[in-house]
Phi, psi and omega in degrees: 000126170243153191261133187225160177250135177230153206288147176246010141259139176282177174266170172313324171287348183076041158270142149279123150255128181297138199202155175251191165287353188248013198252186172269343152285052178260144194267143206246126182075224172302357210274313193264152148200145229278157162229021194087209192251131166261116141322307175245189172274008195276326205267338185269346158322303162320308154322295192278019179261330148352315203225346177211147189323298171232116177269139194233148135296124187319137152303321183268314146290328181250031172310346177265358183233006142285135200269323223233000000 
């Protein structure tokens, strides 16, 4: 099980990204929210399109659940 994040500001695309604890783009303090622990990055994906429209996987921590 991994514990995952997701940023509560967007990208320029108006994406939310998904994120894990080791990686380097986590977003720090309020900027983030947990969205809890997943076997993959598909179900926390699943988790955070819950709270925001549109979701991505980090290219970098998330690479297997990134689309764009």
């Amino acid at each position: 099980m991994q514990h995952y994040y997701v940023d509560n500001q967007a990208k320029e695309n108006g994406v939310h990204e998904v994120h894990t604890p080791r990686c380097s783009y986590l977003p720090e303090g309020e900027n983030g929210l947990y969205l809890g622990s997943f076997t993959n990055c598909s179900d926390a994906l699943h988790a955070a399109s819950g709270h925001y429209e549109k979701v991505n996987g980090c290219s970098w921590c998330c690479s297997t659940c990134h689309t764009e």
